[in-house]
C-alpha positions as CSV (number, residue, x, y, z in Angstrom):
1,X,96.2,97.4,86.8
2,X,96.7,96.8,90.7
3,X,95.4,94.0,92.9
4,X,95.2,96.4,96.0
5,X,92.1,97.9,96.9
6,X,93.2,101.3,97.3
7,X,90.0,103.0,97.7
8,X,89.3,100.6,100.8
9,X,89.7,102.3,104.4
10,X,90.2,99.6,107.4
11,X,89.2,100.9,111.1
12,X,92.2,101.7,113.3
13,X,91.3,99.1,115.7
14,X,91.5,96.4,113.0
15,X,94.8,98.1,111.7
16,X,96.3,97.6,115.9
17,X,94.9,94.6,116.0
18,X,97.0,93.2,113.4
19,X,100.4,95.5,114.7
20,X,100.1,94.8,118.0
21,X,101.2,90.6,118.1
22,X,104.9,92.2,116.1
23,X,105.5,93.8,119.7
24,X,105.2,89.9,121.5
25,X,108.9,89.0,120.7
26,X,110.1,92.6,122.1
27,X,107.7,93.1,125.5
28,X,110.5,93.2,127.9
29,X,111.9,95.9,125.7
30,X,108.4,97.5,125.6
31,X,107.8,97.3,129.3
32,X,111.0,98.6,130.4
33,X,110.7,101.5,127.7
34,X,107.5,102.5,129.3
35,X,109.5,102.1,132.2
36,X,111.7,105.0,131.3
37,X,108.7,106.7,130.2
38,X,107.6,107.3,133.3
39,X,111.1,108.2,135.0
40,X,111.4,110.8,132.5
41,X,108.0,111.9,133.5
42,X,108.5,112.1,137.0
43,X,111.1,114.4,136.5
44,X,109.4,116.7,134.2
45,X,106.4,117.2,136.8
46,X,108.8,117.7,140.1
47,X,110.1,120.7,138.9
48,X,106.7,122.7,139.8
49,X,106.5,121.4,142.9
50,X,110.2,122.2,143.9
51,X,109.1,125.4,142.8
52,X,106.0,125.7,144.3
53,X,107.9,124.1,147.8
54,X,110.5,127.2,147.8
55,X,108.2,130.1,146.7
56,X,105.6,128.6,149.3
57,X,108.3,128.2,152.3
58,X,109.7,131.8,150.8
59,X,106.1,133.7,151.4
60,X,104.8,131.7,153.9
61,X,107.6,131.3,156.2
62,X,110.9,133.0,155.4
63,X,112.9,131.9,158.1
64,X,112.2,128.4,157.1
65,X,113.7,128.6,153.8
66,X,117.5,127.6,154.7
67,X,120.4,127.3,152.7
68,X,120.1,123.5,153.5
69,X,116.7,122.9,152.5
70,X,117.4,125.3,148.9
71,X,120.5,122.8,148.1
72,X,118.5,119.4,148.7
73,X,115.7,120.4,146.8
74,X,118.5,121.7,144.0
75,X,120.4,118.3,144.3
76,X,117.0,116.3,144.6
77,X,115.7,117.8,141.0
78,X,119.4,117.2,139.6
79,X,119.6,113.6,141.0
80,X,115.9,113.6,139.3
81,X,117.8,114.8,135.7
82,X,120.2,112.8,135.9
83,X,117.8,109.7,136.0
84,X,115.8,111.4,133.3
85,X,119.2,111.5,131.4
86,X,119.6,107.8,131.5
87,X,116.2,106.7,131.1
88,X,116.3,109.2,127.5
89,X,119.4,107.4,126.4
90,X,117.6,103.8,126.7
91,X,114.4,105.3,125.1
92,X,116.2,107.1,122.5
93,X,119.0,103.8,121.6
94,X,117.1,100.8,122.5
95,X,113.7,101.7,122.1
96,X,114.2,103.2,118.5
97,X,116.3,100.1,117.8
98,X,112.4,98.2,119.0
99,X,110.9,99.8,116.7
100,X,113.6,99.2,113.9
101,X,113.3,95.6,114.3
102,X,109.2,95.6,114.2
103,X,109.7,97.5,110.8
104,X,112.0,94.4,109.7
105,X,109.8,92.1,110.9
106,X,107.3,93.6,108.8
107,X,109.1,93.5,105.9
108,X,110.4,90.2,106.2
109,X,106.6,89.1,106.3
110,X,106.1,90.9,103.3
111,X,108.5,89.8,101.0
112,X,108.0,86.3,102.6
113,X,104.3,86.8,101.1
114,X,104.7,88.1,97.8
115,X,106.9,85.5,97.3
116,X,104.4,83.1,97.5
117,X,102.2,84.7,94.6
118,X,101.1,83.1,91.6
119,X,102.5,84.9,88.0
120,X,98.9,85.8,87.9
121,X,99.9,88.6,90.7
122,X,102.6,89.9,89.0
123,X,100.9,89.6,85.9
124,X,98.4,92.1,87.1
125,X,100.3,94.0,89.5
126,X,103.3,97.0,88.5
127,X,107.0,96.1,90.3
128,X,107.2,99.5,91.3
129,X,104.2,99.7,93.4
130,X,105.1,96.5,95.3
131,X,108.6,98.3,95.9
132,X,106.6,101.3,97.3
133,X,105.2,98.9,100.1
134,X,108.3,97.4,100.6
135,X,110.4,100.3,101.3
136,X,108.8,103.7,101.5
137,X,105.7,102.8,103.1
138,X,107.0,100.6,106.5
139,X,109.9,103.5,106.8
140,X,107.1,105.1,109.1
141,X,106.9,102.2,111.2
142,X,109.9,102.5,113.0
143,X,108.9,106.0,114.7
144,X,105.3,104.6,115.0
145,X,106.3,101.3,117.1
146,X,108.5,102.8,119.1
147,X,106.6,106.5,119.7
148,X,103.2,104.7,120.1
149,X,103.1,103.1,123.3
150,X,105.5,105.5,124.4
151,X,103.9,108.6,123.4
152,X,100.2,107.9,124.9
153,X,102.3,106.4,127.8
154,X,103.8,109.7,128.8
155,X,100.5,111.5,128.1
156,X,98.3,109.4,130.2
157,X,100.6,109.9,133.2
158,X,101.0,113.2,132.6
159,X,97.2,114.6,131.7
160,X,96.3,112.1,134.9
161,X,99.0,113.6,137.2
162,X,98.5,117.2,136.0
163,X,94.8,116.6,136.5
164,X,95.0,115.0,140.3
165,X,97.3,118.3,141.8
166,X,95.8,120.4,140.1
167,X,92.5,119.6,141.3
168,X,94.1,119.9,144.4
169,X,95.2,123.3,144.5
170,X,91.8,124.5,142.7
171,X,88.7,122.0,141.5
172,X,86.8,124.9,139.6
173,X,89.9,126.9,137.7
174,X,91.0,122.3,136.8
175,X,87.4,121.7,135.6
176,X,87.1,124.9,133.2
177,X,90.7,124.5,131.6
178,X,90.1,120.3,131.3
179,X,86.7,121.1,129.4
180,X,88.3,122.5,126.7
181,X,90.1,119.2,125.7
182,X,86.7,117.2,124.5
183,X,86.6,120.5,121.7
184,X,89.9,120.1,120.8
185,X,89.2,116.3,120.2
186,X,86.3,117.0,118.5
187,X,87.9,119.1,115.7
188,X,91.1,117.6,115.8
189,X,89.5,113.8,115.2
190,X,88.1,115.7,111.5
191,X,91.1,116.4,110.3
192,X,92.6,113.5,111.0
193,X,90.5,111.8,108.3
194,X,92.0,114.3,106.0
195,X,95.3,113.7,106.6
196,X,94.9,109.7,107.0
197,X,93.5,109.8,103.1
198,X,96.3,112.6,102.4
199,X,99.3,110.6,103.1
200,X,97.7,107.0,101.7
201,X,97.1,109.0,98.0
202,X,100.8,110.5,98.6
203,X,101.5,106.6,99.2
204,X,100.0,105.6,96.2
205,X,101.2,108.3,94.1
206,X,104.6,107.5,94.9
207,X,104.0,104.2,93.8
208,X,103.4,105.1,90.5
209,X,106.6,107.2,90.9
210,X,108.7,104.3,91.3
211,X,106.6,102.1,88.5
212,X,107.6,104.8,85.9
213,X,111.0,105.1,86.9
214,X,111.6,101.6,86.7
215,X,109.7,101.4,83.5
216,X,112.2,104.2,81.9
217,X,115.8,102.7,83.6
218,X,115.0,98.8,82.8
219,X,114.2,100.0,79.2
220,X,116.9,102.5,79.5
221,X,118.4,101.0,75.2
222,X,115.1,101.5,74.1
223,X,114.7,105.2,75.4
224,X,117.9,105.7,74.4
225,X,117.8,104.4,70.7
226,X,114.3,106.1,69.8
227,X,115.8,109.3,71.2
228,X,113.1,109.7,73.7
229,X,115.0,110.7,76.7
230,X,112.7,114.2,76.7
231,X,109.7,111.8,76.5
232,X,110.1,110.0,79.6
233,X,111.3,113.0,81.3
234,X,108.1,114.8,81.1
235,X,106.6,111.4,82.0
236,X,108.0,111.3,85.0
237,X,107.2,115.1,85.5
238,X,103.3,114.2,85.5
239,X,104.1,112.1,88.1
240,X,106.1,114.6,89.8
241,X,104.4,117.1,90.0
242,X,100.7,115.2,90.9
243,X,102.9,114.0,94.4
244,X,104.1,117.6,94.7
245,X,100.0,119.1,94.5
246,X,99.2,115.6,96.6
247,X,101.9,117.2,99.2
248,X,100.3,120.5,99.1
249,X,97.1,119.4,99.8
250,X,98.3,117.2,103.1
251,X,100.5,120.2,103.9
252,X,97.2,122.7,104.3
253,X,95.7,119.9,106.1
254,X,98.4,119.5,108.6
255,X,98.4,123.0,108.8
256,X,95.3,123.3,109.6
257,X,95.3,120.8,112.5
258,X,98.0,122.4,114.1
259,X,96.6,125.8,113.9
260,X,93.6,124.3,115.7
261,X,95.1,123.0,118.4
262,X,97.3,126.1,118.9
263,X,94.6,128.1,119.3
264,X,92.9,126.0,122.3
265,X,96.5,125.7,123.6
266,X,96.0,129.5,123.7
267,X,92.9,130.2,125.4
268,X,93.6,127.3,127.5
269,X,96.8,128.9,129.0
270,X,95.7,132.5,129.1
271,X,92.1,131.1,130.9
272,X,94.8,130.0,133.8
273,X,96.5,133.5,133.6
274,X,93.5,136.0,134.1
275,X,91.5,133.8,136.4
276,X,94.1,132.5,138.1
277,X,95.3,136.2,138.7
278,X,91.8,136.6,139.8
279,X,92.0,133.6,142.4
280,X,95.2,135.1,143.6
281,X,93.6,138.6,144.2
282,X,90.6,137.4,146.0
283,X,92.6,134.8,148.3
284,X,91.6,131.9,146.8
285,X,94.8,130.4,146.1
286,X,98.5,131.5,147.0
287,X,101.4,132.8,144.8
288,X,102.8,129.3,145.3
289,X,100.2,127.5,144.2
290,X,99.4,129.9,141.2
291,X,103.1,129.9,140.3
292,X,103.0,125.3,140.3
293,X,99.7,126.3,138.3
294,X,100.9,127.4,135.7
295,X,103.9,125.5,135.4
296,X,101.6,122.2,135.7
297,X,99.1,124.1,133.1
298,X,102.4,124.4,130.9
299,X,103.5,120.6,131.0
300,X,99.9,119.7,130.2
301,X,99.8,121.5,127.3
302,X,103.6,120.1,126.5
303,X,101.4,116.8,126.9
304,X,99.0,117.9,124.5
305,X,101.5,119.4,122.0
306,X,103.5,116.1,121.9
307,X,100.0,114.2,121.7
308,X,99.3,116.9,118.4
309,X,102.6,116.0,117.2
310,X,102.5,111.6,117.7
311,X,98.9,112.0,115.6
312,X,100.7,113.5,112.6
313,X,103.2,110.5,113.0
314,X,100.4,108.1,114.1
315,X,98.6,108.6,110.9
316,X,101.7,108.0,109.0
317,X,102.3,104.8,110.5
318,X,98.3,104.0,110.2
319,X,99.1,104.4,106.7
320,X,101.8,102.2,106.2
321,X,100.6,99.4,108.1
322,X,96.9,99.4,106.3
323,X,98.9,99.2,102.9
324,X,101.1,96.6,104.8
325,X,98.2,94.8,105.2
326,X,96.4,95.0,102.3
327,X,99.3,92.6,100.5
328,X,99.0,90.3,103.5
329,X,94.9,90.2,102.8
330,X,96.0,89.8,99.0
331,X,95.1,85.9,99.2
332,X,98.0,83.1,98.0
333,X,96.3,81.5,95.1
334,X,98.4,78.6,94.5
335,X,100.1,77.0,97.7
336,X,100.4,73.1,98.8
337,X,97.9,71.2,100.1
338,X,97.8,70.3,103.5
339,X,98.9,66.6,102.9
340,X,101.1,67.5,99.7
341,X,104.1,65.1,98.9
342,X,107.9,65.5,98.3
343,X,108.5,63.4,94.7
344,X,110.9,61.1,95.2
345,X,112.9,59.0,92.5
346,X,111.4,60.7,89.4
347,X,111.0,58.8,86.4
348,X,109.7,62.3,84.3
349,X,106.6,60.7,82.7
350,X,104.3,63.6,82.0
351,X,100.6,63.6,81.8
352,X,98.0,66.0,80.5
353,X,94.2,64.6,80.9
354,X,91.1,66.8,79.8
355,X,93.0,69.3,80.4
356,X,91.1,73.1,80.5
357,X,92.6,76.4,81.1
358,X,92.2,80.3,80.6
359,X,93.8,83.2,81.6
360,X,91.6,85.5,83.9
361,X,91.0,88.2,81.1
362,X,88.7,85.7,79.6
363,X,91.0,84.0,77.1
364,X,90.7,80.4,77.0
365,X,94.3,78.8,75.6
366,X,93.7,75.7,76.2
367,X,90.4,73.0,75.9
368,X,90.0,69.3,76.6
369,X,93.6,69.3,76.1
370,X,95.4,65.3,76.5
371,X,99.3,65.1,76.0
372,X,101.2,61.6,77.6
373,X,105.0,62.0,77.2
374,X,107.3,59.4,78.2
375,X,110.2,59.2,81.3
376,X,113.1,60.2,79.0
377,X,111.6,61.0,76.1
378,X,112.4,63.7,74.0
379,X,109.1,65.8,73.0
380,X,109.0,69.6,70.6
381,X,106.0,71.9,71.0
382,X,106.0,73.8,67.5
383,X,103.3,76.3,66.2
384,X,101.6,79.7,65.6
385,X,101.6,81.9,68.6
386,X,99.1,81.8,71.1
387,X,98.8,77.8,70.9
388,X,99.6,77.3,74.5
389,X,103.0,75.8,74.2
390,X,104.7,78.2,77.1
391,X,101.3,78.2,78.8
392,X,101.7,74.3,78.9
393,X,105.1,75.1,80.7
394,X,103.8,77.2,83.1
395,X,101.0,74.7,84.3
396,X,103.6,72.3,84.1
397,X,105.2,74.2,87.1
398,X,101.9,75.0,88.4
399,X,102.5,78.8,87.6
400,X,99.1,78.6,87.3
401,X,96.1,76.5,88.1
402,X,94.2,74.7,85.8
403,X,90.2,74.9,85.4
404,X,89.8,71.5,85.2
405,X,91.3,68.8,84.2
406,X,94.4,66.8,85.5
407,X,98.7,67.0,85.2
408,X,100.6,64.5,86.7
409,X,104.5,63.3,86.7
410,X,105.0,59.9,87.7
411,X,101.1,59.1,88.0
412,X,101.3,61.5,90.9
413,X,99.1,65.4,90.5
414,X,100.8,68.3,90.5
415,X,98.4,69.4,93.2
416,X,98.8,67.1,95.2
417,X,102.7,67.8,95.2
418,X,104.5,70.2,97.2
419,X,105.4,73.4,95.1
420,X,108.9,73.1,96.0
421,X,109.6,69.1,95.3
422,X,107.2,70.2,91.8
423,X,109.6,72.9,91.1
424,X,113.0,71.7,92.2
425,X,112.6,68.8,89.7
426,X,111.6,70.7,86.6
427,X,114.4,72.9,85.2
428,X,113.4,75.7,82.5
429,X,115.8,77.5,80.1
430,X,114.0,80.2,78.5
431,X,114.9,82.4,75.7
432,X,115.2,85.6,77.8
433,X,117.9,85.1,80.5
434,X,118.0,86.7,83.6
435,X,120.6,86.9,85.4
436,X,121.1,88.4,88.9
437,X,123.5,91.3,89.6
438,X,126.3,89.5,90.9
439,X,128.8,87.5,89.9
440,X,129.3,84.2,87.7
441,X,129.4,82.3,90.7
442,X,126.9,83.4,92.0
443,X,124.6,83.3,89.2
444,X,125.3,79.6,88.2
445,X,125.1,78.5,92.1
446,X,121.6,79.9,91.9
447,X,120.6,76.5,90.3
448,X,121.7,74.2,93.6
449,X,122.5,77.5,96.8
450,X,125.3,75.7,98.9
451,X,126.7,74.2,95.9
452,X,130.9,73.4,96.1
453,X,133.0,75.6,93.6
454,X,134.2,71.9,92.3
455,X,130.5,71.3,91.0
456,X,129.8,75.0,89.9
457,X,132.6,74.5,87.8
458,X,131.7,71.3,86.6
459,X,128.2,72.3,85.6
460,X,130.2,75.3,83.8
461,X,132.1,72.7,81.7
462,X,129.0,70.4,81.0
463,X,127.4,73.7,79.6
464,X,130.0,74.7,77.6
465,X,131.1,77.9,79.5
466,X,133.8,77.4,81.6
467,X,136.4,78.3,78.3
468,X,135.2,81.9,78.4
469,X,134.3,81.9,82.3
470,X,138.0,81.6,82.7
471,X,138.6,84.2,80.1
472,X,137.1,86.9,81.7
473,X,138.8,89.4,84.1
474,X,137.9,88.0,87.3
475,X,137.1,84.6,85.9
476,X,134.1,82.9,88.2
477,X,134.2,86.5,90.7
478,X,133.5,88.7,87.2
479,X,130.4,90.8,87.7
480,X,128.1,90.0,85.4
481,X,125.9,93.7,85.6
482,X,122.1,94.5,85.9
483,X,120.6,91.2,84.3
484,X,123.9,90.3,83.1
485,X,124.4,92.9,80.2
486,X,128.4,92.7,80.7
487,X,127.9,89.2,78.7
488,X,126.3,88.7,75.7
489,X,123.6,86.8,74.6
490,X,125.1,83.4,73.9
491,X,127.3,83.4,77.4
492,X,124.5,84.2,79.4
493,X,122.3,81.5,77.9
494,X,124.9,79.2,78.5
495,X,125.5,80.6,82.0
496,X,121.5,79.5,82.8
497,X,122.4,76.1,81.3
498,X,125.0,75.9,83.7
499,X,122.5,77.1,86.4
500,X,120.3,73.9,85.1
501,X,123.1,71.5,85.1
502,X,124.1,72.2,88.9
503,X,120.4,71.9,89.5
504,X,120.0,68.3,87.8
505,X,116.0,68.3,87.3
506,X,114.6,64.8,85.9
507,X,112.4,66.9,83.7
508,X,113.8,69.9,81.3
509,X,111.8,72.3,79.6
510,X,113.5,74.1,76.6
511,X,111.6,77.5,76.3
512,X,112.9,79.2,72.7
513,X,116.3,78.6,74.2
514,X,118.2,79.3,71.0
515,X,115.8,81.9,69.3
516,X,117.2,84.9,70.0
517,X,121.2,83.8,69.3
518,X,122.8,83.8,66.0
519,X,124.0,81.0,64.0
520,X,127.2,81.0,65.7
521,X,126.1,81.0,69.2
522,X,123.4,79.2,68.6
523,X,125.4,76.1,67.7
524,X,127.7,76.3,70.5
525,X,124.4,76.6,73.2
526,X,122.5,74.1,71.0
527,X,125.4,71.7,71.6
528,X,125.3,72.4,75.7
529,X,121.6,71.8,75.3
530,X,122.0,68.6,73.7
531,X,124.5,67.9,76.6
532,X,122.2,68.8,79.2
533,X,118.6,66.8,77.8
534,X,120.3,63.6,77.9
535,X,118.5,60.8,79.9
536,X,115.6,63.7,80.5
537,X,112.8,64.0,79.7
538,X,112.5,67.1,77.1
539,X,109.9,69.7,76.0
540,X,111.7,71.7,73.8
541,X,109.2,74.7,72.7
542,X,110.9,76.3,69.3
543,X,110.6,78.6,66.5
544,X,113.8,77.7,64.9
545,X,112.4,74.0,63.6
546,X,115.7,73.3,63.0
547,X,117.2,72.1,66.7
548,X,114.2,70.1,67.0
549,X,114.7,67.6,63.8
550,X,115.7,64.9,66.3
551,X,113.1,64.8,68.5
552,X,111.5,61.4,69.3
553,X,108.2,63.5,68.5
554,X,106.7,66.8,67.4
555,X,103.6,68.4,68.7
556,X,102.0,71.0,66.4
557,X,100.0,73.3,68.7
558,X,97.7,75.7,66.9
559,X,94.4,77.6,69.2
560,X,92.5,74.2,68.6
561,X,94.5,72.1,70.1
562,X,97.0,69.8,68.6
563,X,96.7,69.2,65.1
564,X,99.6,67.2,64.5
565,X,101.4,64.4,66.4
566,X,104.5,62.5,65.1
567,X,108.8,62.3,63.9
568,X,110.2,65.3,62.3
569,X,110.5,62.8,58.8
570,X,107.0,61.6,59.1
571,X,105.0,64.8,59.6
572,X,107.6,66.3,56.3
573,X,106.1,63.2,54.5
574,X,102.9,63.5,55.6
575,X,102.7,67.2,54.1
576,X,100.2,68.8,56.4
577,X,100.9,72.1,59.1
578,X,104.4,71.1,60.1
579,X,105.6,70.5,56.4
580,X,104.3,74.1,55.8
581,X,105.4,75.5,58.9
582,X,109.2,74.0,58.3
583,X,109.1,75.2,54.6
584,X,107.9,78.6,55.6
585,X,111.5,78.6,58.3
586,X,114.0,77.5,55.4
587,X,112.5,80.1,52.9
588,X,113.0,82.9,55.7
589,X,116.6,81.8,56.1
């Protein structure tokens, strides 16, 4: 599933509508690009009239034409180049450097955004597609920002210039040849419809591209021990080969196009040959002029060919920036409040009042639920799966919003408190650990950016990890590998404890911290999480009913609600769901 409406096509003037403001910080650049434009253009369109000023003097009057006057006109038109030269080099450099920082902009913007999205996004929407965006699909931008303006630019002048002299030298022979370029519009403009839906389904399909491949490398030890490395490789050739026939069929398209436009570039050019040759014959015009005729004729149709050529990369770029666009539409579900608050001095009481939520696919998790937990107290969440016990985390960090109902900390709601200040005082340790690709450091400095080494080291010893930190190659610099698989599973839980003791949250939630460690590791992290809930409050959420015995209370969840409230002793004396669920855990141990 995909949040993006792929099948929806926005109007080129809304797509420039929304490019156009990234140029603002970069107009002097712009203006003096266009500058160069023009220098560059002026030189290409003297070179017919130098011609047209020597074979005129050389027919017309031969005594005229001097060494002198052959020279200037020579250094003139090299003086002219040499202009042209320097005006490239800024075009070429600066201007593509423009249009390299638009594309960043862009992307900065992006990521900025998707940031900002609820799990409910990501829940619904495949990694690799929002990589696609990303990367691949704004790498057409940089040509596009910096070719655009310049592009139509050079071709205005040029078509305009090209149409004033050579209306001068003959109206009729300028009329017939311009008249053709309405045609060439007209079927041109068709299959540039084509190839605008051509390259967004290449887009698209190479989004799925990079979804499967990043299904088949993350999961790389499950390929691997089912043997299915053949499996995913014809996987990925599906793929393959649909972007290959995708290719294909943007590759007649193109083809196509150009051979349109070659064929009016054709009979446009041989149109000025005959009956030009004609006008020649009968007097109407002189060599000269036919000779600057044709050479004019032959930078208009340069014009036109480089016009031909910015469409091809002008529908690229259209492309990029409408699926650009269509994350920035995607609308931020959960974001603060206009008059949201910063907590300050948190206590960690926790409220849950009428509390009702479901996810989107119509499930409802939880109803009318009401949960009060105490500043500092200690409080398990134990039962069958799907109770809501991690959903009640995730609201808890406003993950996702609630359908009615109220949560508050400190008699304050969550809604009403910025996402950050929410955030930044609720620290999680889950059960699966991610870690970044980095280093120790880096990864425990995570939990407070800017932190000293003294207190990354510190939060390594309160989490029991700075023994086997410092036993490690590169101690604190060791590299920990792609979601840390150089360490195993006990280290790296104890490295996000460390992460969660640098960070110093009021409130700690204990998400099946220990469930996946054995009995040995598990004692070591289940002594750094003892450390680390002291004079917090706790929701420890756990399988293993064991680390939870001393818990002030214990909340059994099941998909009614909760069923059962109370101390590890009483609910074993009372006999009821937890008293079955603990003897159920000793007799599988």
């Amino acid at each position: 599933m995909d949040n993006f409406k792929e099948k929806r096509v926005m109007k080129t003037s809304y797509l420039l509508k929304r490019f156009l403001p990234y140029y603002r910080p970069y107009l002097n650049i712009l203006v003096f690009d266009l500058f160069c434009a023009s220098l560059t253009t002026v030189a290409a369109l003297s070179l017919p009239l130098i011609v047209r000023l020597i074979t005129g003097t050389a027919a017309e009057s031969p005594n005229d034409l001097t060494s002198k006057l052959i020279l200037m006109a020579g250094l003139a038109y090299i003086i002219l180049r040499i202009i042209e030269t320097v005006a490239n080099y800024y075009m070429q450099s600066i201007g593509h450097i423009m249009g390299a920082k638009i594309e960043t902009d862009m992307r900065r913007d992006l990521f900025s955004h998707i940031q900002k999205m609820s799990l409910e996004f990501y829940n619904n929407t495949k990694v690799g597609h929002i990589m696609s965006r990303i990367t691949s699909d704004l790498s057409d931008v940089t040509e596009f920002a910096h070719h655009g303006p310049e592009e139509l630019f050079v071709a205005t002048i040029t078509i305009g210039v090209s149409f004033a002299i050579l209306s001068t030298i003959n109206l009729k022979l300028t009329v017939i040849i311009f008249a053709f370029l309405p045609f060439m519009l007209f079927f041109s403009r068709k299959l540039h419809k084509r190839m605008r839906a051509g390259f967004k389904r290449q887009r698209v399909q190479l989004g799925h591209i990079n979804s499967s491949v990043e299904d088949s490398l993350l999961g790389i030890r499950v390929v691997k021990s089912f043997a299915n490395e053949n499996l995913e490789i014809d996987k990925f050739a599906l793929g393959n080969d649909e972007f290959l026939s995708i290719k294909k069929d943007v590759y007649y398209t193109m083809a196509q196009f150009h051979s349109v436009i070659r064929i009016f570039d054709g009979i446009m050019y041989i149109v000025v040959v005959v009956l030009g040759a004609f006008y020649v014959k009968d007097g109407l015009i002189t060599v000269a002029d036919y000779m600057a005729y044709l050479l004019y004729v032959a930078s208009l149709l340069t014009a036109i060919r480089r016009i031909v050529q910015f469409l091809e990369q002008f529908q690229r770029g259209m492309t990029g920036i409408e699926r650009f666009i269509e994350i920035l539409d995607t609308k931020v579900d959960i974001e603060d409040k206009v008059d949201a608050i910063d907590l300050k001095d948190v206590k960690g009481e926790i409220r849950f009042e009428h509390v009702d939520f479901g996810y989107k696919d119509g499930s409802d998790v939880l109803k009318d639920f009401n949960l009060s937990i105490s500043a500092g107290e200690n409080v398990a969440l134990v039962g069958p799966s799907g109770g809501g016990k991690t959903t009640i985390s995730n609201l808890m960090q406003r993950f996702y919003e609630i359908d009615s109902g109220k949560i508050s900390i400190d008699n304050y709601s969550i809604q009403d408190i910025k996402l950050n200040s929410l955030r930044n005082n609720i620290g999680v340790v889950q059960q699966d650990v991610y870690l970044f690709s980095g280093s120790v450091f880096d990864n425990i400095e995570y939990g407070n950016p800017g932190a000293s080494h003294k207190e990354i080291i510190q939060a390594a010893k309160l989490a029991g990890a700075h023994d086997f930190i410092s036993e490690l190659t590169h101690g604190y610099e060791s590299y920990v590998g792609e979601r840390g698989v150089k360490l195993s599973g006990g280290q790296k839980q104890r490295i996000s404890i460390a992460r969660v003791f640098l960070k110093n949250p009021q409130i700690l939630i204990l998400d099946e911290a220990t469930s996946a460690l054995d009995n040995e590791n598990e004692k070591l992290v289940q002594d750094s999480l003892e450390a680390l809930a002291k004079n917090r409050t706790t929701i420890t959420i756990a399988h293993r009913l064991t680390t939870i015995k001393n818990a002030s209370r214990i909340i059994v969840l099941t998909a009614e609600g909760i069923e059962e409230i109370g101390s590890h002793q009483e609910l074993m004396n009372k006999q009821g769901s937890y008293y079955e669920l603990y003897r159920m855990y000793e007799d599988s141990n």
